[in-house]
C-alpha positions in Angstrom: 10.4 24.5 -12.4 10.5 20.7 -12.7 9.2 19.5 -8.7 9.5 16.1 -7.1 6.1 15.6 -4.4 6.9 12.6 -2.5 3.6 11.2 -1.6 2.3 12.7 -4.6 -1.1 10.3 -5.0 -2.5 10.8 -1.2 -5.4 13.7 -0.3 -2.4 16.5 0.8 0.3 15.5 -2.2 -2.7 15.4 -5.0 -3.9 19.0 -3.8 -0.3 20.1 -4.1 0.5 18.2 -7.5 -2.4 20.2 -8.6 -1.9 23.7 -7.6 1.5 23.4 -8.7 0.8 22.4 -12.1 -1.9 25.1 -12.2 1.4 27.5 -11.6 3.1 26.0 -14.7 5.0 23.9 -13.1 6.1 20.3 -14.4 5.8 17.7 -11.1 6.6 14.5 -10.7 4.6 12.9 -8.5 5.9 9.9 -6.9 4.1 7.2 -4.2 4.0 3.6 -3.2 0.6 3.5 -4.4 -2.8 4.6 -6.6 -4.5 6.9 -4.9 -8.2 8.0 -4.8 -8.6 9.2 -8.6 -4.8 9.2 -9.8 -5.4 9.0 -13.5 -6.6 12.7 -13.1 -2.8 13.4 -12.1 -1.8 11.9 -15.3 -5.0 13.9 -17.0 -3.6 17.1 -15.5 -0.4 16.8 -16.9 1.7 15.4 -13.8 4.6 12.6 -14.6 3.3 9.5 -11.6 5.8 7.6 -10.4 4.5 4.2 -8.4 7.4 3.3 -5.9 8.6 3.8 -2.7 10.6 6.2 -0.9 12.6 3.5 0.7 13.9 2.4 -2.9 17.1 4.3 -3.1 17.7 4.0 -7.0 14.0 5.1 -8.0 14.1 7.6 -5.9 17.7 9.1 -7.8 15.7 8.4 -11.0 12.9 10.9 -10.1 15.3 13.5 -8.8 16.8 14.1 -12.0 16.8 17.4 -13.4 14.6 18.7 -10.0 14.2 22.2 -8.3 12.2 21.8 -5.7 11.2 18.7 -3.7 8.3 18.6 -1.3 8.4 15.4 0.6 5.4 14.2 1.9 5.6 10.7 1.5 5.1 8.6 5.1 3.9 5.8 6.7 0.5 6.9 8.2 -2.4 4.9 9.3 -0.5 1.7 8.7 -1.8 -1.2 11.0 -0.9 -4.3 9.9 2.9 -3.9 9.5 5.7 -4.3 12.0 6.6 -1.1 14.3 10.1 -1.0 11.6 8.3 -0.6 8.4 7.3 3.0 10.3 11.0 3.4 10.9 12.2 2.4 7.2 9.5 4.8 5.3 10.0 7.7 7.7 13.1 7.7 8.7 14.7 5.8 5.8 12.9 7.1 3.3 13.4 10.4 4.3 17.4 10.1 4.3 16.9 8.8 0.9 15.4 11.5 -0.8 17.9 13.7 1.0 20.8 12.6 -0.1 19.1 12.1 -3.4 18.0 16.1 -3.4 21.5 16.7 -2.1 23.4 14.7 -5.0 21.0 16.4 -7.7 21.8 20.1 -5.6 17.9 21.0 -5.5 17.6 24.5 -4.3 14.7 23.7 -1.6 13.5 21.3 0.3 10.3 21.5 2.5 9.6 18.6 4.5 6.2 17.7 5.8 6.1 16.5 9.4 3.3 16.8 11.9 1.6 18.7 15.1 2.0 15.6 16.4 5.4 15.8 17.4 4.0 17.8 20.1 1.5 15.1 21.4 -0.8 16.0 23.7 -0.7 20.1 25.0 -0.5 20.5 28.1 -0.3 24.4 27.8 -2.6 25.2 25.1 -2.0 27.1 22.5 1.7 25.6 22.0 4.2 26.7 19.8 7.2 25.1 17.8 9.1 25.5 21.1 6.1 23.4 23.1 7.3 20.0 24.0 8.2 17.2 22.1 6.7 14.0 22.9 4.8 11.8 19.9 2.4 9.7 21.3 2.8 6.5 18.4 5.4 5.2 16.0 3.8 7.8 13.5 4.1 10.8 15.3 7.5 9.0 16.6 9.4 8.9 13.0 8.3 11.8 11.9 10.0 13.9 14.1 13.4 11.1 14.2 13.5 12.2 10.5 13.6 15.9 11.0 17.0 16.4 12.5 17.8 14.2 9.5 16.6 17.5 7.7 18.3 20.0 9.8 21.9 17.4 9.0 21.8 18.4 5.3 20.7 22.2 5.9 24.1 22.8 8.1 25.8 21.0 5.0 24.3 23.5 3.1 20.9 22.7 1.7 17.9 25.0 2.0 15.1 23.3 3.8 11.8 24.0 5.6 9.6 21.9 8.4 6.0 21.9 8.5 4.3 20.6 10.8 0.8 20.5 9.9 -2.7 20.2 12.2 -5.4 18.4 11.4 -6.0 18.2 7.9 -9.3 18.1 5.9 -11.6 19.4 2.8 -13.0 18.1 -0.6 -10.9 15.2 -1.7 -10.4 13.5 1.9 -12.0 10.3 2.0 -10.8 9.8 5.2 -9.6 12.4 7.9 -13.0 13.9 8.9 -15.5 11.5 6.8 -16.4 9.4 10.1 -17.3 12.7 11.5 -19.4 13.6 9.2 -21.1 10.4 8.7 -21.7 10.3 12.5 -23.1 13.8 12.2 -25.5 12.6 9.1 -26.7 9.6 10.9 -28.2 12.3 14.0 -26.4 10.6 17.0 -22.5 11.6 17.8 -21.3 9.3 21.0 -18.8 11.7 22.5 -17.0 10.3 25.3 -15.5 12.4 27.7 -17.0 16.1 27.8 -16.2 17.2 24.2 -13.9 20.1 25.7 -10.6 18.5 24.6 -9.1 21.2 22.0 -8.4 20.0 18.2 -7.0 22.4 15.6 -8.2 21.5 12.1 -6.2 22.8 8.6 -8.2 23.5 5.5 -6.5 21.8 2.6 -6.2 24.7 0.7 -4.6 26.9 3.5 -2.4 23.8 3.9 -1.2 24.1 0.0 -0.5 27.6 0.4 2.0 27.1 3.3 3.6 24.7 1.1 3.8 27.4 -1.8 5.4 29.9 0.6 7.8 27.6 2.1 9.2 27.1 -1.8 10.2 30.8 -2.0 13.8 31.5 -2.2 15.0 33.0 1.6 11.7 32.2 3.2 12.0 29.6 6.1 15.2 28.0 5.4 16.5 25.7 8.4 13.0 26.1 10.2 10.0 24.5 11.3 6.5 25.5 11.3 3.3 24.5 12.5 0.9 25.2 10.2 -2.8 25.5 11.1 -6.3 27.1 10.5 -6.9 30.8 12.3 -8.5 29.3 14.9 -8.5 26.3 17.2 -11.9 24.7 18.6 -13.6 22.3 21.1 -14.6 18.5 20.1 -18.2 19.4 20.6 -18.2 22.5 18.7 -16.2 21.0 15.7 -18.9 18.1 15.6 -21.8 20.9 15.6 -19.7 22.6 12.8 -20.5 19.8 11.0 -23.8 19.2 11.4 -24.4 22.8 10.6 -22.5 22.3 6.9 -24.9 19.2 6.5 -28.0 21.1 7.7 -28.9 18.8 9.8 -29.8 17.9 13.5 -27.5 16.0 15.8 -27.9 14.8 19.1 -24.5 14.6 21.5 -25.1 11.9 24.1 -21.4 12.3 26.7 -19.9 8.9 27.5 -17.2 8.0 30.5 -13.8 7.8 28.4 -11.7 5.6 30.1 -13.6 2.5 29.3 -12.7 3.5 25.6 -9.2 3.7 26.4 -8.7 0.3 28.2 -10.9 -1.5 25.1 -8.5 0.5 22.1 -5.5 -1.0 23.8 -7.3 -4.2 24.1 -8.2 -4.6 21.2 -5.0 -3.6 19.1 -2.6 -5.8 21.0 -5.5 -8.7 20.0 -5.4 -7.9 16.5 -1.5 -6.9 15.5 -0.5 -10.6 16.2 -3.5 -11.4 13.6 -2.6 -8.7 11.0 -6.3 -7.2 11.4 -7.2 -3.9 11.6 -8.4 -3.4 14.4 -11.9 -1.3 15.0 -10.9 0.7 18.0 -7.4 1.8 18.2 -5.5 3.7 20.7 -4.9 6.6 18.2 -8.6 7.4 17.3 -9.3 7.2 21.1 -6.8 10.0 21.6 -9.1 12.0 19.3 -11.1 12.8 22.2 -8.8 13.7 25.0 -5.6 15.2 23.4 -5.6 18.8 23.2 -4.4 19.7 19.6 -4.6 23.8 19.6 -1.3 25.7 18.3 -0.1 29.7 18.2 0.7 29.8 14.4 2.1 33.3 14.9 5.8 31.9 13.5 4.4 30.7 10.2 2.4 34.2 10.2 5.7 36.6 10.6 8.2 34.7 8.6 6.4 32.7 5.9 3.5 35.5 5.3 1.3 32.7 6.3 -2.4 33.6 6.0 -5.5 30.6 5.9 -7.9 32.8 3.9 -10.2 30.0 4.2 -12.0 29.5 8.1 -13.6 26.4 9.4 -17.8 27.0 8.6 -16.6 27.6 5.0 -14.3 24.5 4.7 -16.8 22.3 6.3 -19.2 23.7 4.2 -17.2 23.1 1.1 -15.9 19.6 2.4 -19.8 18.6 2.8 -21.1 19.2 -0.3 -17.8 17.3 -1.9 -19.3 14.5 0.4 -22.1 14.2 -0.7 -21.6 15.6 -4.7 -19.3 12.0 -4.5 -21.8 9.9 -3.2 -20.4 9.4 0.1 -23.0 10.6 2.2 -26.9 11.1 0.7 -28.0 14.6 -0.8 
C-alpha cells in the first residue's frame, strides 16, 4: 500500500517509516523538519516530504493516491513559541490531514495521541476510561484533536487512537538519554522518594501497535493506550539503567517542592526571552506524576502483545548509546 506517516522524520515516525517499508510498503514520510539521520529514509526507499502539517495544500499533495495514514506529526517539546503554535500543529494540523484523508477516501486512519491525556493517576493503573486532565498545552492539544478524529469516523471514516506511554530504545536521542547519562556519570539526584509510578514503551512494541491498528476491522472508532507489560517505580527504572550500562549508581533523595517552585520560576523568566529554559515544569513532573496504565483494551481488541520487556530494551537502548558515541564504551 502507498502510506502517508505524518511526523515521518522524528524517533517514533522513522521506526514506523522503516518497518513499513520492510513490509513492502511505499511511505511517504512527511515533517516540518530533518531529523536525526533522514537521508537513511531516502536510502531505504521512503519518498520525505519537508513541510508542515498546518500547510493545507502540501498536505493534499502527499495524500494523493494514499491507503493508510498514520499521523504522528505534533508539536512536542516546543519552548520558545507562543502557547497557539501548539494549538495550530495539533489541533490544526490534525483537522488538515483529516479532511485531506477524508477527500482522498483513505481506508484507515490511526492517530497518535498520548497517556498524557490522563495526566497525573490518581488511581493507578488507569484505563482509557481514567480521567482526562493534560497537565500542559502538549498533553492539552492532543487530546482537543481527538474528538476531531472521532467527527470524521461518525462521517464514516475508519480511525484508531493511541495513546502511547513513555517511549524509548535505540534511535532516541532524547526521551531517556538524560537518564542514562545521569546513570553513567554514578550519581542520580532523585527528588522526592523515587516511588512515583512511570510506564515506559519499547519502540518496537510501540511499532507493532501501530501495525495492528492498520488492519481492516481492528479498532475502528477507538482509543488505546499502548504501553510495555509492566509499569515501574522512578528508582527502579533508574537502577534498570544502570544495570544495562553495568555500572554503579548512587541515588541521593532530595525534597521536591523546591524543584517545583524553581521550574515555574524559571520558565515564566525565560518564555518572555525565547530561551529554553533548564528546568521546566514538565521535566519536574517526571518525578511526581504517576504514569502506570491497565493495557488490557489494546490486549483483547488489537491482539496487542510487547514481546519486548524493559531489562531487554534498556539493554538494547544502551549499547545503541554508546555504539553512537553518546555515552563512552
Amino acid at each position: 500500500m502507498r502510506i502517508l506517516v505524518t511526523g515521518g522524520t522524528g524517533f517514533t515516525g522513522k521506526a514506523l517509516v522503516r518497518k513499513l517499508l520492510n513490509d513492502g510498503h511505499h511511505v511517504v514520510a512527511m515533517d516540518n523538519k530533518e531529523g536525526l539521520k533522514t537521508q537513511e529514509l531516502r536510502e531505504w526507499g521512503a519518498e520525505v516530504v519537508i513541510g508542515s502539517v498546518t500547510d493545507r495544500e502540501l498536505v493534499r499533495k502527499c495524500m494523493k493516491g494514499v491507503e493508510v495514514v498514520h499521523h504522528l506529526a505534533a508539536a512536542f517539546r516546543e519552548l520558545n513559541v507562543p502557547n497557539s503554535y501548539y494549538e495550530e500543529v495539533n489541533v490544526g494540523g490534525t483537522r488538515n490531514v483529516l479532511e485531506a484523508a477524508w477527500e482522498n477516501k483513505v481506508s484507515k486512519f490511526i492517530y497518535c495521541s498520548t497517556c498524557g491525556v490522563h495526566g497525573n493517576v490518581d488511581n493507578p493503573p488507569g484505563d482509557e476510561t481514567a480521567p482526562v486532565k493534560p497537565a500542559d498545552y502538549y498533553q492539552r492539544t492532543k487530546y482537543e484533536a481527538e474528538p476531531v478524529v472521532q467527527e470524521y469516523f461518525r462521517k464514516g471514516m475508519k480511525t484508531v487512537i493511541l495513546r502511547p506511554a513513555a517511549i524509548y530504545g535505540p534511535g532516541d536521542p532524547e526521551r531517556f538519554f538524560m537518564i542514562f547519562k545521569r546513570v553513567a556519570s554514578g550519581r542520580f539526584l532523585m527528588f522526592g522518594n523515587g516511588k512515583t509510578l512511570y510506564h515506559p514503551l519499547y519502540i518496537d512494541n510501540l511499532v507493532d501497535a501501530f501495525l495492528l491498528a492498520m488492519q481492516p476491522g481492528k479498532g475502528d472508532g477507538q482509543a488505546y493506550l499502548i504501553a510495555d507489560e509492566e509499569y515501574v517505580q522512578i528508582e527502579d527504572l533508574v537502577r534498570g539503567a544502570a544495570r544495562a550500562l553495568n555500572v554503579p549508581v548512587w541515588i541521593p533523595h532530595l525534597p521536591i517542592w523546591p524543584v517545583i517552585v524553581v521550574g515555574h520560576v524559571v520558565e515564566k523568566f525565560c518564555k518572555p526571552f525565547r530561551i529554553t529554559p533548564p528546568i521546566f515544569p514538565r521535566r519536574v513532573d517526571w518525578y511526581r506524576q504517576n504514569r502506570a496504565f491497565n493495557i488490557g483494551k489494546a490486549k483483547r481488541e488489537l491482539g496487542y502483545k510487547p514481546l519486548v520487556g524493559l531489562d531487554e530494551g534498556l539493554r538494547r537502548t544502551a549499547e545503541w548509546y554508546r555504539r553512537e558515541g553518546y555515552l563512552r564504551a
